[in-house]
C-alpha positions as CSV (number, residue, x, y, z in Angstrom):
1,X,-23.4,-4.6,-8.5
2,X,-22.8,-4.2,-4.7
3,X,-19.7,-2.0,-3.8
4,X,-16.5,-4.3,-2.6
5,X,-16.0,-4.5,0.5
6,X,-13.1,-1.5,1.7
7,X,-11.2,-5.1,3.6
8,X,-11.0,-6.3,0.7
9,X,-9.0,-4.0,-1.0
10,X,-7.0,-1.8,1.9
11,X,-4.3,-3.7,3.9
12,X,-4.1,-1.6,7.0
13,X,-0.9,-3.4,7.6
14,X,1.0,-3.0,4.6
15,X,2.4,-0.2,2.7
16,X,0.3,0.3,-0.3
17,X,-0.7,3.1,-2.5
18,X,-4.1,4.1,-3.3
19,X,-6.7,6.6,-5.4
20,X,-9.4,8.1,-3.5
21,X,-12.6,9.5,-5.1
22,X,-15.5,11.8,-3.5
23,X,-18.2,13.0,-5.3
24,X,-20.8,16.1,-3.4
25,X,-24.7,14.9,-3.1
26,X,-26.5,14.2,-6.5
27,X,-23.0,15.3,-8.1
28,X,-24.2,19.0,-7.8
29,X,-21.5,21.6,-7.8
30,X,-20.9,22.0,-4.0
31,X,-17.5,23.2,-4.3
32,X,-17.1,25.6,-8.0
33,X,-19.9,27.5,-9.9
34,X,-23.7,26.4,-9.4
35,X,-25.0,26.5,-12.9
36,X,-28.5,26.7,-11.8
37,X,-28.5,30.5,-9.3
38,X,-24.9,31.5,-10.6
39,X,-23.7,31.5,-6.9
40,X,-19.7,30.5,-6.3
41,X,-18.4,27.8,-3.9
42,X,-14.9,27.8,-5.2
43,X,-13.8,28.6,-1.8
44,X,-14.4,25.7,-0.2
45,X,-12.0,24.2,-2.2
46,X,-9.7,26.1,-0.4
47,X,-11.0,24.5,2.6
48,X,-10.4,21.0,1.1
49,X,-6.8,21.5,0.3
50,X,-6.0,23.2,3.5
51,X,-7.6,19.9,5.4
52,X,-5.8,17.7,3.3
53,X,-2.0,19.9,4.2
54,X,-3.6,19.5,8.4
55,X,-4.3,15.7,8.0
56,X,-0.9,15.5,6.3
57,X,0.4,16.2,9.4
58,X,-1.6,13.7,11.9
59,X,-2.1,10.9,9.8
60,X,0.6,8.3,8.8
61,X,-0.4,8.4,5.5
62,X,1.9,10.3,2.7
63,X,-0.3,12.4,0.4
64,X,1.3,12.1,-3.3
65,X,-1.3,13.8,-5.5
66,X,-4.9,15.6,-5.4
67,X,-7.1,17.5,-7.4
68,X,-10.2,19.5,-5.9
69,X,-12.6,19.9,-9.0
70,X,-16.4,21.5,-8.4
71,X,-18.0,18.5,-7.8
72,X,-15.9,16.1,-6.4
73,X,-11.9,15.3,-5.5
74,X,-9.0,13.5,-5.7
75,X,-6.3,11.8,-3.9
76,X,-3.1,9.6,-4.5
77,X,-2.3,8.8,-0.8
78,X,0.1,6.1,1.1
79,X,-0.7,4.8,4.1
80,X,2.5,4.0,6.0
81,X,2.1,1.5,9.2
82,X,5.8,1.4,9.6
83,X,5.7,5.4,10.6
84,X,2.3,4.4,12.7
85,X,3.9,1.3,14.6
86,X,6.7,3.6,15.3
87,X,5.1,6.6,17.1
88,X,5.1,6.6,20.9
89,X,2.1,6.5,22.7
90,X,2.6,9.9,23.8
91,X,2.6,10.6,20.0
92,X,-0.6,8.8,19.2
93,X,-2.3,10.4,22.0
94,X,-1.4,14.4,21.1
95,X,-2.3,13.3,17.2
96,X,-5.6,12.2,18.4
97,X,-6.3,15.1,20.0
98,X,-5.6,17.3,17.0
99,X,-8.6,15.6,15.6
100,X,-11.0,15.2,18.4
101,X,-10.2,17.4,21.4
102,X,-12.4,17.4,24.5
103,X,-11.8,21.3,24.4
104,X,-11.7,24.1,22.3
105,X,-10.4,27.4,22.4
106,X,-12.2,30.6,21.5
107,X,-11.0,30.5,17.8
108,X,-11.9,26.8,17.8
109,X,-8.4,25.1,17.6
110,X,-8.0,22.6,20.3
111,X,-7.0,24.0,23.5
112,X,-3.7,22.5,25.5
113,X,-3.4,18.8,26.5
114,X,-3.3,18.8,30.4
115,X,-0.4,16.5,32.0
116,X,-3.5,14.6,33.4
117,X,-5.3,14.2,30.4
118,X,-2.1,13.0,28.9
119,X,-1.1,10.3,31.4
120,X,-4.6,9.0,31.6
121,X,-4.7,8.4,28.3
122,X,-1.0,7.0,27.7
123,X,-2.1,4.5,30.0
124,X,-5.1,3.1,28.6
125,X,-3.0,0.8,26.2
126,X,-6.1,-0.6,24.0
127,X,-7.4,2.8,23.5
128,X,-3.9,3.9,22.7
129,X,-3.7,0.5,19.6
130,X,-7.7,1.7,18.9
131,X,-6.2,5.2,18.0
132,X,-2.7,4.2,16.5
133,X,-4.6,1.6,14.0
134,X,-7.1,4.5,13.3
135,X,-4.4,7.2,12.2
136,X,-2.9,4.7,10.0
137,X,-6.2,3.8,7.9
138,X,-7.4,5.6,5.0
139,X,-11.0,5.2,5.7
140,X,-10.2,7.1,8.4
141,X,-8.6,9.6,6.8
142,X,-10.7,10.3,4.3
143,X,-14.1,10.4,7.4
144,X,-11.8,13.2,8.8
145,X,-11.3,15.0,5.2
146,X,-15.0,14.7,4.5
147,X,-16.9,15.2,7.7
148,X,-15.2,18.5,8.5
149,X,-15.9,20.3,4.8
150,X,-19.6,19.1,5.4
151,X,-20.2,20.8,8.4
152,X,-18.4,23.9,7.5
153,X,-20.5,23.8,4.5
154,X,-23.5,23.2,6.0
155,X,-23.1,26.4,8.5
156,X,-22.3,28.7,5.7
157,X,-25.5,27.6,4.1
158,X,-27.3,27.3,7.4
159,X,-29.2,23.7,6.6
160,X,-28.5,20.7,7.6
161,X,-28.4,17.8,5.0
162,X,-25.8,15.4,3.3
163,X,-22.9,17.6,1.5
164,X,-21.1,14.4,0.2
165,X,-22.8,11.5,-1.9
166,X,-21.8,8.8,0.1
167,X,-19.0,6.1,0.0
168,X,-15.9,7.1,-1.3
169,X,-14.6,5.0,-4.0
170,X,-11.0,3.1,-3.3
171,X,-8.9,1.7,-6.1
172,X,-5.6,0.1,-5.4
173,X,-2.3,0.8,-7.8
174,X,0.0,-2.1,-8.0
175,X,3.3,-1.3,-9.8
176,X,4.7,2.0,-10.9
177,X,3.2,2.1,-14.3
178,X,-0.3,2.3,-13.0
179,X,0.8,4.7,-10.4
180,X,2.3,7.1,-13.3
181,X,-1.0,7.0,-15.2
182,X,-3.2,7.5,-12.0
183,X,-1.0,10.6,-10.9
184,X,-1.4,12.0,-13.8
185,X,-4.8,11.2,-14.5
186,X,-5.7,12.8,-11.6
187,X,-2.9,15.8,-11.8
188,X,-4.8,16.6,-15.6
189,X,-8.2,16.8,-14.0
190,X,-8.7,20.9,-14.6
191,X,-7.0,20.6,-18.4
192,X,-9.4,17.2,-19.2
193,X,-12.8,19.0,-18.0
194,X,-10.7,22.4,-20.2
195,X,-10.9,24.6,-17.2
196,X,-7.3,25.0,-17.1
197,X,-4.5,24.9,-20.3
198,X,-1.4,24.1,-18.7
199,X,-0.4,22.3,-15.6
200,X,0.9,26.1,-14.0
201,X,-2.6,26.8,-14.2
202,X,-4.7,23.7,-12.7
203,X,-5.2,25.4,-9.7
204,X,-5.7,23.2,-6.6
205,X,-3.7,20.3,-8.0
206,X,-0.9,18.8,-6.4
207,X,1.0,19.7,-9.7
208,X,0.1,23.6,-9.1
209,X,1.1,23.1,-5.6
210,X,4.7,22.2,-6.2
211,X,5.5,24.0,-9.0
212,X,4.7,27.0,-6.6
213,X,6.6,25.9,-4.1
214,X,9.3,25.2,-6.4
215,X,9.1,29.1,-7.2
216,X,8.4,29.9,-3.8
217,X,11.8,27.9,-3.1
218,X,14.1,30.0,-6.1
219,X,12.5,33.1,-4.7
220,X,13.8,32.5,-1.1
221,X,17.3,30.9,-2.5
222,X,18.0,34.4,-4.2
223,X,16.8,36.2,-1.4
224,X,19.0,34.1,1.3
225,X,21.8,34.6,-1.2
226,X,21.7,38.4,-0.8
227,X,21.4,38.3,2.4
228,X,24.4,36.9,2.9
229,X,26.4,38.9,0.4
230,X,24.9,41.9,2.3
231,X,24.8,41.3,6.1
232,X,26.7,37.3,6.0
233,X,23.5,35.7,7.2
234,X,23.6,32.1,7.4
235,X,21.1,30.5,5.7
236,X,17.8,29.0,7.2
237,X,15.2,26.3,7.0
238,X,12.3,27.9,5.2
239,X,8.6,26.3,5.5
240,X,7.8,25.1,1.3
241,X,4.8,26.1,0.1
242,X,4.5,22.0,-1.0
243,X,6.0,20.4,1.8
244,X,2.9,18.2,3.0
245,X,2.9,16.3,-0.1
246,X,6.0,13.5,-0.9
247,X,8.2,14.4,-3.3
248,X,8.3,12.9,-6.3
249,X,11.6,11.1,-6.8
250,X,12.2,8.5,-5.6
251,X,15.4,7.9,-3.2
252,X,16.8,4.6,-2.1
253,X,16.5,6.0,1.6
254,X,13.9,8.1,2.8
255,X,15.0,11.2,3.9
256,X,14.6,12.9,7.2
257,X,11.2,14.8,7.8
258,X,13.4,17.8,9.8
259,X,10.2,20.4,9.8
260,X,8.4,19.2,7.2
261,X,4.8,18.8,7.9
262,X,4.3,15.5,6.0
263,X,4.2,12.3,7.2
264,X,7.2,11.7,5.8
265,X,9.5,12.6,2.5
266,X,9.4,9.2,0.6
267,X,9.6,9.5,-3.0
268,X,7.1,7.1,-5.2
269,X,8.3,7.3,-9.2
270,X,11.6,6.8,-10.7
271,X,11.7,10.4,-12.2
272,X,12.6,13.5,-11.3
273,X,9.7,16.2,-10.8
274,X,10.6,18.3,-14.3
275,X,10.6,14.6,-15.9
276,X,6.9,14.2,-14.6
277,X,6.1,18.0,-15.8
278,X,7.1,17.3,-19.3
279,X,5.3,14.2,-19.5
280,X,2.5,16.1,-18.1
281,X,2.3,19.2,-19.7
282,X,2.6,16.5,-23.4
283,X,0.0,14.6,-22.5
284,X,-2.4,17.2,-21.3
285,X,-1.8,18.8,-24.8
286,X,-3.1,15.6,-26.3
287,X,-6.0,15.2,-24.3
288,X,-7.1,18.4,-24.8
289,X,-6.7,18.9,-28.8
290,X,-8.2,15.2,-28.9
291,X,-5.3,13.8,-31.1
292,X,-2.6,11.9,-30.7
293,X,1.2,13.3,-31.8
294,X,4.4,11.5,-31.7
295,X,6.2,11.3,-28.5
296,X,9.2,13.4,-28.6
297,X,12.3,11.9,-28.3
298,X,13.1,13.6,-24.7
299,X,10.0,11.4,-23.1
300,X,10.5,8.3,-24.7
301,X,12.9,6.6,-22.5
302,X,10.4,6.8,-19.8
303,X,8.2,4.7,-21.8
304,X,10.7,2.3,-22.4
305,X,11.6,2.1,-18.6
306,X,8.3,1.8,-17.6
307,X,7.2,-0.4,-19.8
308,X,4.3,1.5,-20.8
309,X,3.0,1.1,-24.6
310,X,3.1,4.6,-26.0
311,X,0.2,4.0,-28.3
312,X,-2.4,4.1,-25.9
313,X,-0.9,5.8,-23.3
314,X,-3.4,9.2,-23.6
315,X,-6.5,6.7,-23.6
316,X,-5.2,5.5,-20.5
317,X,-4.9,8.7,-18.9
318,X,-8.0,9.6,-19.9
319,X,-10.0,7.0,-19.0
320,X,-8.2,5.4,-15.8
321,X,-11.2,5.7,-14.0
322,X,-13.5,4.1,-16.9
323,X,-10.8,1.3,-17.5
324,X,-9.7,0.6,-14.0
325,X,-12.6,0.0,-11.1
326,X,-10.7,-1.6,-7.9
327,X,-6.9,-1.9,-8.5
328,X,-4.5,-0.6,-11.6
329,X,-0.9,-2.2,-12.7
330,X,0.5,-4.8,-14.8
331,X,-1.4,-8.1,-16.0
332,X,0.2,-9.7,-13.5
333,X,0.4,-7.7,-10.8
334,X,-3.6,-7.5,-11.2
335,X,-3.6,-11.7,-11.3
336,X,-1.6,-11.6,-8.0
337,X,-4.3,-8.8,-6.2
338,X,-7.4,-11.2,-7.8
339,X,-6.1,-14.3,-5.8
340,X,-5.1,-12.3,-3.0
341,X,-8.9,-11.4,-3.1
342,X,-9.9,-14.9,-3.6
343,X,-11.3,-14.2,-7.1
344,X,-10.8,-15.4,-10.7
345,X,-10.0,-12.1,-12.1
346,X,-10.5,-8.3,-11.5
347,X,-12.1,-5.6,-14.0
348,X,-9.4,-4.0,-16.5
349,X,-7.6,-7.0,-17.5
350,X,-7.9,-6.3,-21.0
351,X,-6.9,-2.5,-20.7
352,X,-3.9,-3.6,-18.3
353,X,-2.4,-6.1,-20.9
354,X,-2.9,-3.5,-24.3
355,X,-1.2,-0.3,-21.7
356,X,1.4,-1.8,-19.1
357,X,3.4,-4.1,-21.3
């Protein structure tokens, strides 16, 4: 069956949430252990986070959740046109060149924007909307994510030939349920394949990612706090280890981005982060002792508020990518996104009626 067309399930003009998928050529492992010559690539899953924390910073899209297995990766991301309409043309135009500068410098950053270059540019008002459209849309995005690890791979192995296996796969969450199971889904991606037993150690996973930087945060509290009982320091703004990825709760205003190198600090589930850990760290433990316990009494009111059946809720998990093919979320919800589409019905109507209730 041929691929959907990306129109037909991105909105470039309206907020919406979506899970991106990338697999490496011939699903090979380009990015952990190669099982055939023993050789190691988990470095250049270094190289895929750090990408993702620079395009955090360009794009106007908020990055909620990732995970960088050997083979292929992850993302939960937001693109925000309301943050893109916003920008000044100046803004577009010093974004842009992050990406694709007409110079580098010797250590291959992009050299300085000359007040020439800058005018010229701020001038030409349809390649100023060309660019502004572009930093707001994911397929961008993710050609910019992509494109740069395949070239830095392809130099360290000095070849030339495809690194990824070709279109990246786009599904579009609906309501919050969906988004719960598919941040977790993702989040539990180490513990599911058992390379990992607990959430603190699924490395390169938005989870591991902020509880460091909620340690990182506790150390640098303390330390700030005998500073000042020492020497009266005041206290300062300290760069978070997790600050390129949205927090998790969600506030009725968004918060001001200050120095954070996000697109923006919007929240996206109606829980606190230690509520999403212990639902995490529960479910993983089911998924990876293959049975099913009885969810403690601590969790259970997030079902309830949710409206997500309990019973099936690990299958869900597990499976999301099995179950769900194009878009995730309530019966209705997926009813609404088939007409929008001009179609009778979308894959996972079943699955979305017996989980999102």
């Amino acid at each position: 069956m041929a691929r959907l067309p990306r129109n037909k399930v991105f909105d470039e003009n309206e907020i919406g949430i979506y899970h991106c998928m990338n697999r490496c050529v011939r699903q090979a492992f380009l990015m952990g252990a190669d099982r055939d010559t023993g050789k190691s690539f988990d470095h250049r899953r270094e190289w895929v986070r750090l990408r993702l924390e620079e395009l955090a910073s360009i794009f106007a899209i908020d990055h909620l959740n990732f995970s960088i297995m050997g083979n292929h990766f992850h993302c939960l991301v937001r693109n925000r046109p309301d943050l893109r309409d916003a920008w000044s043309s100046e803004e577009v135009v010093r974004r842009w060149w992050r990406l694709f500068p007409d110079r580098r410098r010797a250590d291959g950053e992009p050299d300085e924007l000359t007040p020439d270059e800058l005018t010229a540019r701020m001038n030409d008002h349809q390649w100023v909307a060309e660019r502004r459209a572009r930093l707001g849309h994911i397929s961008w995005f993710m050609r910019c994510l992509a494109e740069k690890i395949a070239k830095q791979a392809n130099a360290e192995d000095e070849i030339s030939s495809r690194f990824w296996q070709g279109r990246f796969k786009m599904l579009r969450i609906l309501d919050e349920c969906a988004l719960l199971a598919c941040a977790m889904y993702i989040d539990l991606n180490p513990i599911r394949a058992r390379l990992a037993e607990t959430p603190e150690t699924s490395f390169f996973t938005s989870v591991y990612e902020r509880l460091q930087g909620m340690s990182f945060r506790q150390d640098e509290t303390l330390e700030e706090s005998n500073n000042r009982e020492t020497a009266g320091e005041q206290s300062v703004s300290v760069k978070r280890k997790d600050s390129w990825l949205s927090p998790v709760k969600l506030t009725p205003a968004e918060p001001k981005r200050d120095q954070s190198p996000a697109a923006a600090q919007r929240g996206y589930l109606d829980m606190t982060f230690e509520e999403y850990v212990c639902l995490l760290d529960w479910t993983g433990r089911q998924i990876r002792e293959d049975k099913r316990g009885s969810i403690p009494d601590h969790l259970a009111p997030i079902f309830e508020r949710l409206r997500i059946n309990g019973e099936v809720w690990v299958a869900a998990v597990a499976n999301f990518s099995r179950w769900f093919r194009t878009a995730a979320g309530r019966a209705e919800s997926l009813a609404s996104e088939a007409a929008r589409r001009g179609r009778r019905f979308l894959h996972g109507m079943s699955h979305c009626r017996a989980v999102f209730l």
